[in-house]
N, C-alpha and C positions, 0 to 999 in steps of 0.2 A: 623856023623853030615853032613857029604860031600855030604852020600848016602840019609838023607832025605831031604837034598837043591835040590839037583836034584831031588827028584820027587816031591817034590812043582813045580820047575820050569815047569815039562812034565806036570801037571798038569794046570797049568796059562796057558801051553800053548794051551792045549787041550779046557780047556775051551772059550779061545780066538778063537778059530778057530772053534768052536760052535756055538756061540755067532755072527761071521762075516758069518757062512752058513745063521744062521738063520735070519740076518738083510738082505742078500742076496734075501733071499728067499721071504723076505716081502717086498723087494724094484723090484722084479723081473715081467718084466709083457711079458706075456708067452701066447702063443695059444694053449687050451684047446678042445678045440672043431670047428670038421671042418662040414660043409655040400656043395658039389660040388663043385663050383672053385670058390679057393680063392689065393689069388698071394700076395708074399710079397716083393714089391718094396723099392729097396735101391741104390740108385745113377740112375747109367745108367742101372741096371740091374732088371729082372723080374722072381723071381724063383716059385714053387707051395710052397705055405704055409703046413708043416706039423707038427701034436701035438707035443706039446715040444719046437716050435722054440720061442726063446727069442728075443723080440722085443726091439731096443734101439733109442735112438731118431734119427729124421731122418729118418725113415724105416718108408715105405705107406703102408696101405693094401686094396688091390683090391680085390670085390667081384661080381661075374658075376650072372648071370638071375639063380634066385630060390638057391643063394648061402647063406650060413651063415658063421659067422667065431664069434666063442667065444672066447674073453680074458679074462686072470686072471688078475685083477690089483693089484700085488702082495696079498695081503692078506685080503684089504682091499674092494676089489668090482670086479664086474664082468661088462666087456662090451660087448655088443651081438651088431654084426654090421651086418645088413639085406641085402639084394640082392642088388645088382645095387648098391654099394657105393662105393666112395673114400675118405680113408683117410691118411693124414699125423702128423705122431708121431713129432710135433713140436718143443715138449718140455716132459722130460717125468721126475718124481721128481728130480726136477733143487736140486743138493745139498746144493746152498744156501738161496734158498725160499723155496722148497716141492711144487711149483708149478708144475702141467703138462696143455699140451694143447694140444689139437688134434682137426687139420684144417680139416671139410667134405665141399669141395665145391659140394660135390650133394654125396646123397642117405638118411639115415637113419639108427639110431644108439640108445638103449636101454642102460644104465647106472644106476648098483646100485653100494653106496659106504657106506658102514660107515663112522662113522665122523672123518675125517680125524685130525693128530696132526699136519700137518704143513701144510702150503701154501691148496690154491686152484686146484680146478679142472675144466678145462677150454675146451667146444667146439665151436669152432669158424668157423660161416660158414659166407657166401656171406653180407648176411643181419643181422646179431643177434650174438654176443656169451653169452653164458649159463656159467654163474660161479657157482660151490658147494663147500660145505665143507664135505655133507654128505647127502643124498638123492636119491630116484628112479624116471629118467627122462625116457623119447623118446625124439627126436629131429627130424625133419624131415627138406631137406634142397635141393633148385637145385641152380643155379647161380641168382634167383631175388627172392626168398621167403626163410621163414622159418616160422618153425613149433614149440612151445614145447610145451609136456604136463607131466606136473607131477603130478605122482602118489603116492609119498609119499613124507614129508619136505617140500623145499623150495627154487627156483631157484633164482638167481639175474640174469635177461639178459638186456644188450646191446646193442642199434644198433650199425651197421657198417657200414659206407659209405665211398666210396672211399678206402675198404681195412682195414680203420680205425677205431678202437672202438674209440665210443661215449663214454668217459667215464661220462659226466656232464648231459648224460639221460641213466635211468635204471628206471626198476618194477621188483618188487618182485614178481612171480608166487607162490600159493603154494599149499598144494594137490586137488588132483580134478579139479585144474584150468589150462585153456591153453592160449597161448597169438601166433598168426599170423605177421610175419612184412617180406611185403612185400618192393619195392623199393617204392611204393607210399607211405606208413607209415613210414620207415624210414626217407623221404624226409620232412613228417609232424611234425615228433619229435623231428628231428634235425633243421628244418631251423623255422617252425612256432610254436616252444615247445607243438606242441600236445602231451596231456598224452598218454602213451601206453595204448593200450585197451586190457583187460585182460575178459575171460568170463567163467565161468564154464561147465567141460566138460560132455558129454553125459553119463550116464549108460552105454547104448553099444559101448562108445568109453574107457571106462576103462576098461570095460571087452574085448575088444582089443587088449589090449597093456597086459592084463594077458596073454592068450591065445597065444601070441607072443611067450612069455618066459617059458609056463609051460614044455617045453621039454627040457630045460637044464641037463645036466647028474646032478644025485646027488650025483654024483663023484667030482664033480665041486665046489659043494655046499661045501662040507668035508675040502675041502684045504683054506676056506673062516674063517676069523677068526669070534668071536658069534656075533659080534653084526649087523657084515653083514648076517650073515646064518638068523637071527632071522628075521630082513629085509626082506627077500627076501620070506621064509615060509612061516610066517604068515603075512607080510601087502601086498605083490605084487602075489607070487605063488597060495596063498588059495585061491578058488572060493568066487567070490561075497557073503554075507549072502544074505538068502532070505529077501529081503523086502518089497514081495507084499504085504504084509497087509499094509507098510505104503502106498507104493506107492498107491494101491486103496485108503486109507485114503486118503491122498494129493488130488489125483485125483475127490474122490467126494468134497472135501472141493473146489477145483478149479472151478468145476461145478457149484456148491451152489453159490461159488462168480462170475460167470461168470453170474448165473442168479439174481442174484440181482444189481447186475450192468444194467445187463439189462431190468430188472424194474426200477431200478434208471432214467436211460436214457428217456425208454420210459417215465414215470414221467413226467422226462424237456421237453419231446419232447410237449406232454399234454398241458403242462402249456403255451411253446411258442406260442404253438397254439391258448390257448385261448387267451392271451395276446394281437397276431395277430388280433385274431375276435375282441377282446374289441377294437383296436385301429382302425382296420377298419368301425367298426361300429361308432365309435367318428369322425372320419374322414368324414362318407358318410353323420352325422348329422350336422357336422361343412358346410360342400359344402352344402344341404339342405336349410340350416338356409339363407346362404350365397346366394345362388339361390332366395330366398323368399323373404330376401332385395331388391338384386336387380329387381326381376318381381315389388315387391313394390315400387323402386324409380323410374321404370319405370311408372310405371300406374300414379302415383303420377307428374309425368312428362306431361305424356297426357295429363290427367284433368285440370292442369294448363293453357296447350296449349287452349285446348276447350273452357274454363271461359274465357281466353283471346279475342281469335276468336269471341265468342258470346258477350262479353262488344263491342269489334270493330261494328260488327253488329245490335245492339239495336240503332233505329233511337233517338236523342235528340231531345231537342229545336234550328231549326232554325233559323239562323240569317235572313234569307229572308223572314220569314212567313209574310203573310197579316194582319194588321191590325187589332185588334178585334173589335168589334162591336160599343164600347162604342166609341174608337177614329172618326167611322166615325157619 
């Protein structure tokens, strides 16, 4: 009885100690993939990043000219942070929310997650932070702009001013779509409640932000649990489908409507015109008419004078006249 309490117990324990690698393992966010210099800052000090080093909060990473540096975010997503960036590991799953965050005050940063089971995921730069639960963003950031565009789901972002999120203005971005906030937009959202302005992204700028990421090892991919690996496959890594047929489609329908708009126009233009002529030509017969009175009250004027003058001039009967004949 003794001998099989004890190996229940070796066993509870083993599996317990299974069970805490592998919730380890999926809370663990780790450097994967390096490309030239990248440096992992922590306090005062500045070491070379190498695969394998586990990242905990409070640790920066620095990535110098034509560098990359790939993390695993434990099991749940992958973050690709581009040349010329800084970032600081803020907050990274807080164990009593599942939040993380991670401050870029300048470079540029790719992020796919699956949907996360707790708290948020959060980048927060100069002007905007990006909150997810589960989605493939870019972010792009220096100290007075920012950038995001997402490629797959659906971001909520924020402005910041003063250091501080807005939390009482937000837009939801969501795929294909990007939104810009510089300090001049932030300053419109926050103080005069301009809507954020959100506008859909270019063909060649999705196929950008692919072409970014198709080099990831598929080593990388492997350690990702499915619902991130299926993400990343098929909606962000696989080439564009072909869709010149629509695009000509589109393209001639836009033509067609460009030129009946422009029959349209000309049209109104036609019509203003004659409208023009009708009213000038009303207008040149009104003044006419108006000329023709007055040459009439003019003449009409003379003639009067004239009749006058000639009644003045016709001699009468004299008062002085001589006597007629009979009197004398």
């Amino acid at each position: 009885m003794k001998h099989v309490l004890s190996i229940m117990i070796i066993f509870l324990l083993a599996a317990g100690v299974t069970v805490c690698k592998k919730d380890d393992k999926d809370r663990a966010i780790t450097i994967q993939g390096l490309i030239g210099e990248v440096m992992i800052v922590a306090g005062n000090t500045e070491k070379p990043a190498t695969v394998g080093d586990v990242l905990i909060t409070g640790d920066g990473i620095r990535t110098g000219a034509d560098s990359i540096a790939d993390v695993l975010y434990g099991s749940e997503g992958i973050i690709r942070i581009q040349p010329d960036s800084n970032i600081l590991l803020s907050s990274l799953m807080d164990p009593a929310t599942g939040d993380s965050q991670l401050d870029m005050p300048q470079g540029k940063m790719y992020v796919t997650l699956s949907k996360l089971k707790k708290g948020d995921f959060r980048v927060k730069t100069p002007t905007a932070v990006a909150s997810v639960r589960g989605t493939s963003f870019r972010i792009t950031a220096d100290e007075k702009a920012s950038r995001l565009d997402v490629v797959t789901g659906a971001v909520r972002i924020n402005p910041v001013q003063n250091d501080t999120v807005v939390t009482g203005v937000e837009k939801t971005v969501e795929t294909n779509q990007t939104v810009e906030l510089d300090e001049k937009a932030v300053k419109q959202a926050v103080e005069q409640k301009k809507e954020i302005t959100v506008t859909e992204m270019k063909a060649e700028e999705v196929e950008e932000i692919r072409k970014e990421i198709r080099d990831i090892k598929p080593e990388m991919l492997e350690k990702l649990n499915q619902e991130a690996r299926k993400e990343i496959r098929e909606k962000v890594m696989a080439p564009a489908p072909d869709d010149s047929a629509e695009r000509e489609k589109a393209e001639k329908e836009k033509l067609e409507k460009q030129k009946k708009e422009k029959e349209r126009t000309m049209a109104q233009l036609r019509e203003e015109k004659l409208r023009a002529q009708k009213i000038e030509q009303e207008n040149l017969r009104a003044q006419k008419i108006e000329q023709e009175k007055l040459k009439q009250q003019m003449l009409d004027k003379e003639n009067a004078e004239k009749k006058k003058k000639q009644k003045e001039n016709t001699p009468g009967e004299s008062k002085n006249a001589p006597p007629s004949l009979q009197t004398l």
